[in-house]
FIVOGU-381768 format. One record per residue (C-alpha): x, y, z. Coordinates in steps of 0.5 Angstrom, whole numbers, always signed. Layout:
FIVOGU-381768
KOLTI     u     v     w
KOLTI     X     Y     Z
...
***
This chain:
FIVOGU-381768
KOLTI     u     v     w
KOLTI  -341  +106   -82
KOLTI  -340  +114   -79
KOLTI  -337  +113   -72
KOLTI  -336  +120   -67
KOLTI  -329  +119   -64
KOLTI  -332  +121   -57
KOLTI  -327  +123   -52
KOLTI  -329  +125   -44
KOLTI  -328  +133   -46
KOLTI  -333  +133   -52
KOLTI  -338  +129   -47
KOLTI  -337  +135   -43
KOLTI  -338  +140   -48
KOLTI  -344  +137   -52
KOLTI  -350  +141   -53
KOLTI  -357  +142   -55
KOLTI  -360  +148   -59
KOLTI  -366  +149   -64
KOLTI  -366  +151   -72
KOLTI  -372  +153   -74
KOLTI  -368  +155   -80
KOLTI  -365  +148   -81
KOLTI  -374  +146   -80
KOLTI  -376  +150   -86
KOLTI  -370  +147   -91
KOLTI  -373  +141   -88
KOLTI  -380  +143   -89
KOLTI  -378  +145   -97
KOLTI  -374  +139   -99
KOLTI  -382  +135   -96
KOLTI  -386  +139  -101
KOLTI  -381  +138  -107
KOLTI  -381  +131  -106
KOLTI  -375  +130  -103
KOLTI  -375  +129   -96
KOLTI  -379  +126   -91
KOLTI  -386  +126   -93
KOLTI  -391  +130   -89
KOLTI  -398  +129   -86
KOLTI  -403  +129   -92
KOLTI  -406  +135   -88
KOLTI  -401  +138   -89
KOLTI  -399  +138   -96
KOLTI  -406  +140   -97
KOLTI  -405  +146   -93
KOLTI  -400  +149   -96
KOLTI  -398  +146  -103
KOLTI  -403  +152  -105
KOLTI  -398  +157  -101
KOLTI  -392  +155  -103
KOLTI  -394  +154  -111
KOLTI  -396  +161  -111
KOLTI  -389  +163  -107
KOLTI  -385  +159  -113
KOLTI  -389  +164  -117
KOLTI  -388  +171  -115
KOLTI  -382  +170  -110
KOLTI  -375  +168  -112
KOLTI  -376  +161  -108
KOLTI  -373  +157  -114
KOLTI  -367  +160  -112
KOLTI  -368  +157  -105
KOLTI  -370  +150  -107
KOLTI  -364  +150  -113
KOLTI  -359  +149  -108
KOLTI  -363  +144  -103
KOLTI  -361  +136  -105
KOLTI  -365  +131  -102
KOLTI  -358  +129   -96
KOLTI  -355  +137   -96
KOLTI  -356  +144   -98
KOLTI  -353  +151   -97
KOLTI  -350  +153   -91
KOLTI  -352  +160   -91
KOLTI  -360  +159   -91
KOLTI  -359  +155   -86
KOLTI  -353  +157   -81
KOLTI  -351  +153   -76
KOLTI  -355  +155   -69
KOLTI  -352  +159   -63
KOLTI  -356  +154   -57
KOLTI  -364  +152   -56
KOLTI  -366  +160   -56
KOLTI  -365  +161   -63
KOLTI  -370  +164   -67
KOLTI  -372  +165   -74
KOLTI  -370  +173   -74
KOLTI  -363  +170   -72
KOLTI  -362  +166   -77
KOLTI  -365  +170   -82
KOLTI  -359  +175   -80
KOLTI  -354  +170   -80
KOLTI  -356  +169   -87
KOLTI  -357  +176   -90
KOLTI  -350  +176   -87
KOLTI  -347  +171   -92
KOLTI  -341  +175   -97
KOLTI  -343  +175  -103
KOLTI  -336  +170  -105
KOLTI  -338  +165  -100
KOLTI  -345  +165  -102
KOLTI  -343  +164  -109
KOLTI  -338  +158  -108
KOLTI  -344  +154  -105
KOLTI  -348  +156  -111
KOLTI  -343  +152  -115
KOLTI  -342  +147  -110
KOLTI  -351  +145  -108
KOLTI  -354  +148  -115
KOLTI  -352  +142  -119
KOLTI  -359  +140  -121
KOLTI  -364  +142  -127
KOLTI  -367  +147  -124
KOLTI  -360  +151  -123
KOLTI  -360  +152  -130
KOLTI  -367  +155  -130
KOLTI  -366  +161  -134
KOLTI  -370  +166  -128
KOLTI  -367  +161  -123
KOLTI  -359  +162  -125
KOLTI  -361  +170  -127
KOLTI  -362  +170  -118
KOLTI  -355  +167  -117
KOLTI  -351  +170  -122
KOLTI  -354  +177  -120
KOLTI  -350  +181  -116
KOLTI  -355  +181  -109
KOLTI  -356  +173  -109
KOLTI  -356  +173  -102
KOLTI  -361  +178  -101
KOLTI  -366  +176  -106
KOLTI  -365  +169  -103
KOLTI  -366  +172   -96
KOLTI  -372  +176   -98
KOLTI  -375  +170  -102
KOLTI  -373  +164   -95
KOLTI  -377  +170   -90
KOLTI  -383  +170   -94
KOLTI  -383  +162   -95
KOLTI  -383  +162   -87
KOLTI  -388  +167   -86
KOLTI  -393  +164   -90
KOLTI  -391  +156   -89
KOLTI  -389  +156   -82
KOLTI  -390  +161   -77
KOLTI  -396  +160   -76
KOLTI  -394  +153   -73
KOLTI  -387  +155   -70
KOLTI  -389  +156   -63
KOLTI  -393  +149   -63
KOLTI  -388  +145   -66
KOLTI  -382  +148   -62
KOLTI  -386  +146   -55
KOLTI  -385  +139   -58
KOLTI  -377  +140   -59
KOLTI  -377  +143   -52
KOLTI  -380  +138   -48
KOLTI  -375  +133   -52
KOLTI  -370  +137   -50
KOLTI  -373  +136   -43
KOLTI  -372  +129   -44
KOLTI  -366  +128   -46
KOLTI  -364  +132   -40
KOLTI  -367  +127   -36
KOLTI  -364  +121   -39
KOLTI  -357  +124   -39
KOLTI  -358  +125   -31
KOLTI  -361  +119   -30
KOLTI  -358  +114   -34
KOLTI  -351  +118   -37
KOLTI  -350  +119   -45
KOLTI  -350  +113   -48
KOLTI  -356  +111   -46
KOLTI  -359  +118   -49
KOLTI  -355  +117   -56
KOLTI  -358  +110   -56
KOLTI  -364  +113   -55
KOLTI  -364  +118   -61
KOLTI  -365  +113   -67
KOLTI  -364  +104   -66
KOLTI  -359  +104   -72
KOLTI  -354  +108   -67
KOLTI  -350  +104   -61
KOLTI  -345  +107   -56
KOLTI  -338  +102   -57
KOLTI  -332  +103   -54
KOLTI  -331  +110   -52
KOLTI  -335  +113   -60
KOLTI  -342  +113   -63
KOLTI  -343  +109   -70
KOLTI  -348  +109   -74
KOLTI  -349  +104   -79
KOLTI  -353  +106   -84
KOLTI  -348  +112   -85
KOLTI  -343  +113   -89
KOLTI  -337  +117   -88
KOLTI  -331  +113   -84
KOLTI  -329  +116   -77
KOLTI  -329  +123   -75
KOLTI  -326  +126   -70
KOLTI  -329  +131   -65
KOLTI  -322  +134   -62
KOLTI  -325  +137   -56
KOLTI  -331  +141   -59
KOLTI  -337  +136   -57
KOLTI  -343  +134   -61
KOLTI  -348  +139   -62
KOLTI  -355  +135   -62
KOLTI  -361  +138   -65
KOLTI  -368  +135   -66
KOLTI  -373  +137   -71
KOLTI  -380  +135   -73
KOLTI  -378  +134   -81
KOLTI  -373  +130   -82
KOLTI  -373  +123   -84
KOLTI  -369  +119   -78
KOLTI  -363  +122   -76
KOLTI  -358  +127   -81
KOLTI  -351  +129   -80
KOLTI  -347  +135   -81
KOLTI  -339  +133   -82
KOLTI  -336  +140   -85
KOLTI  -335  +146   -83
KOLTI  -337  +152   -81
KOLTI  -342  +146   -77
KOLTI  -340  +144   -71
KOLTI  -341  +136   -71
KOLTI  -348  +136   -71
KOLTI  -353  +130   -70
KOLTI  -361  +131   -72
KOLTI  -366  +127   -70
KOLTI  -373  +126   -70
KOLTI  -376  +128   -64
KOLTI  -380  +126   -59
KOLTI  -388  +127   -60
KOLTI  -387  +128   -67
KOLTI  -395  +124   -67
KOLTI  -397  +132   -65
KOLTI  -395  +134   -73
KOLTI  -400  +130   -75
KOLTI  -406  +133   -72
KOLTI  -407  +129   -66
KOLTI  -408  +123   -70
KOLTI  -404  +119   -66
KOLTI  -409  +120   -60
KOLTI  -415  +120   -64
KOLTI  -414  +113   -67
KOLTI  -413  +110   -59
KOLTI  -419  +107   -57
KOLTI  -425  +110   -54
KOLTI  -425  +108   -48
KOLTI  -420  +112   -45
KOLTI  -424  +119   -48
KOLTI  -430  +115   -45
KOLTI  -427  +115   -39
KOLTI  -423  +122   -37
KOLTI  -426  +126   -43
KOLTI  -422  +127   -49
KOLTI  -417  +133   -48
KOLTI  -415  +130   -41
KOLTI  -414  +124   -46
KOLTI  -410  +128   -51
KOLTI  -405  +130   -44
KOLTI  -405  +123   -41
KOLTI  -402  +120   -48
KOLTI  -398  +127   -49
KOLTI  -394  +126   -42
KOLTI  -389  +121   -45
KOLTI  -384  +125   -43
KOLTI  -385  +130   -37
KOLTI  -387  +137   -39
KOLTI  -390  +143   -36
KOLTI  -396  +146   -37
KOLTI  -393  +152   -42
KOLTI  -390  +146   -46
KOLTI  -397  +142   -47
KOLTI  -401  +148   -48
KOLTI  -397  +149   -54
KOLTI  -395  +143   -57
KOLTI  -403  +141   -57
KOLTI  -406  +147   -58
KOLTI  -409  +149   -52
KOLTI  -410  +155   -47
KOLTI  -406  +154   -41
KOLTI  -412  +155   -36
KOLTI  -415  +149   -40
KOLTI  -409  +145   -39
KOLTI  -408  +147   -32
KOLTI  -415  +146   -30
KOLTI  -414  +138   -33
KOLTI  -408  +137   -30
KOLTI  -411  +139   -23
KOLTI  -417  +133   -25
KOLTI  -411  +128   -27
KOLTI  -407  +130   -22
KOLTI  -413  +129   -17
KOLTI  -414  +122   -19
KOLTI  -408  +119   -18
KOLTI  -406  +119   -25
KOLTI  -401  +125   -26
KOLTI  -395  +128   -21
KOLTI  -391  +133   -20
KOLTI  -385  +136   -19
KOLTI  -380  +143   -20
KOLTI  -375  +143   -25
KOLTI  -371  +149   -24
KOLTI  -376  +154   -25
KOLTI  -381  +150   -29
KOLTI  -386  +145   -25
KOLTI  -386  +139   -30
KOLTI  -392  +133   -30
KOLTI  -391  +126   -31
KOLTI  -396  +120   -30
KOLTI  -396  +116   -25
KOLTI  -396  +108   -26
KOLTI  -403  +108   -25
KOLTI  -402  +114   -31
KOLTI  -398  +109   -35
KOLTI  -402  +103   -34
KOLTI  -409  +106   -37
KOLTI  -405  +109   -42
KOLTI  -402  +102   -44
KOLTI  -408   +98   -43
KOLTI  -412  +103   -48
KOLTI  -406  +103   -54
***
């Protein structure tokens, strides 16, 4: 069992951010059979792009260094808060030292593709980081660009959440929350299926960031990460191409229209219209036109959160949800 000494200062020094770096090793570990396995759909669309990176990229640099539960820390660097971008982090990378660099090639690059004669000829060569750097841009840019702002609006409106649930219901509840195998027991997180004894978090908090590819939940333990959890988030049901709502009956598309259907199913949690037209792919005129109808109809409310409106449903909302799931 792993369990986080958790001490009144961690509580009040814990923090969200996003990683779209720590996204794209995660997405690279599922299209080598190492992670999480992604949505058919997925595979399919982008198995073509990412054979042809192995190809003419040094990508199996890259993926030499990943291993099914940890990887390199330069290519994925520990993220400064819920602003984090890609450019971020490719800069964090291509900032890497060469001798540090180095020492987690000798640490991660253990497996049989390391002693690939192309593969050691980049991490023996004196500009690793930045053929590395180059090859992890190219992979981002053709496999995961694209769908960044969609599957970003979905780790945001997490974020919104677990927000929520701190305020509402304090901290255990929203760690509880994170996955069933993690309880809140006398002043520290366990998680049983876990190994790694206890870990203190001496005043630095927790950093939690959700994800959209990892499996259920993963830990960072060793520096230069903080203690970091990362959780699936919520409305991940969106990466599989709405097929969560296209699966429910007919009768709640019969009754409010399909893309009305997809936001009533999609407000499990508050969000704002910017944040639902984004991860359901929809303009934000279209969402706000919907939501005004839904609203009218007693089935959605509204209320201000700082500078964003955030929608929820109403209990007549949640009931034609339920009855028709």
């Amino acid at each position: 069992m792993l369990r986080f000494e958790v001490s009144l200062e961690d509580l009040l020094r814990s923090r969200f951010a996003l990683s779209p770096a720590l996204d794209l090793c995660l997405l690279l570990r599922s299209l080598i059979g190492q992670g999480q396995p992604l949505p058919r759909a997925w595979t399919t669309r982008l198995l073509p792009a990412f054979e042809r990176l192995r190809r003419e990229t040094e990508l199996d640099a890259a993926l030499a260094l990943q291993a099914p539960h940890g990887g390199p820390n330069f290519v994925a660097p520990p993220p400064r808060g819920l602003n984090q971008t890609w450019a971020d982090d490719l800069a964090m990378i291509r900032a890497t030292p060469l001798e540090a660099a180095r020492h987690e090639f000798a640490t991660t690059a253990t497996g049989p593709s390391a002693h690939d004669p192309r593969v050691r000829a980049v991490l023996d060569s004196p500009d690793a980081v930045s053929r590395i750097a180059e090859a992890m841009d190219q992979a981002w840019q053709e496999l995961l660009a694209a769908d960044w702002p969609q599957l970003r609006a979905i780790c945001e409106r997490d974020v919104v959440h677990r927000v929520g649930v701190i305020g509402e219901h304090g901290w255990a509840t929203t760690i509880e929350s994170l996955h069933p195998g993690i309880a809140w027991h006398t002043g520290g997180i366990e998680i049983d299926f876990f190994r790694g004894g206890t870990v203190r978090l001496a005043g630095d908090g927790l950093l939690l960031i959700p994800s959209v590819f990892v499996g259920h939940i993963a830990a960072h333990l060793e520096d230069p990460w903080p203690r970091t959890l990362v959780y699936r988030a919520r409305g991940t049901a969106a990466l599989r191409g709405g097929q969560e709502t296209a699966s429910r009956p007919d009768a709640l598309t019969a009754l409010v229209g399909r893309a009305r259907a997809r936001l009533l199913v999609a407000l499990d949690a508050p969000a704002s219209t910017s944040h639902l037209a984004r991860s359901l792919a929809m303009t934000p005129g279209a969402v706000g036109d919907h939501l005004a109808i839904l609203r009218g109809a007693g089935l959605l409310v509204r209320a201000r959160s700082g500078r964003s409106v955030l929608y929820r449903r109403t209990p007549l909302g949640e009931a034609l949800v339920a009855g028709s799931g």
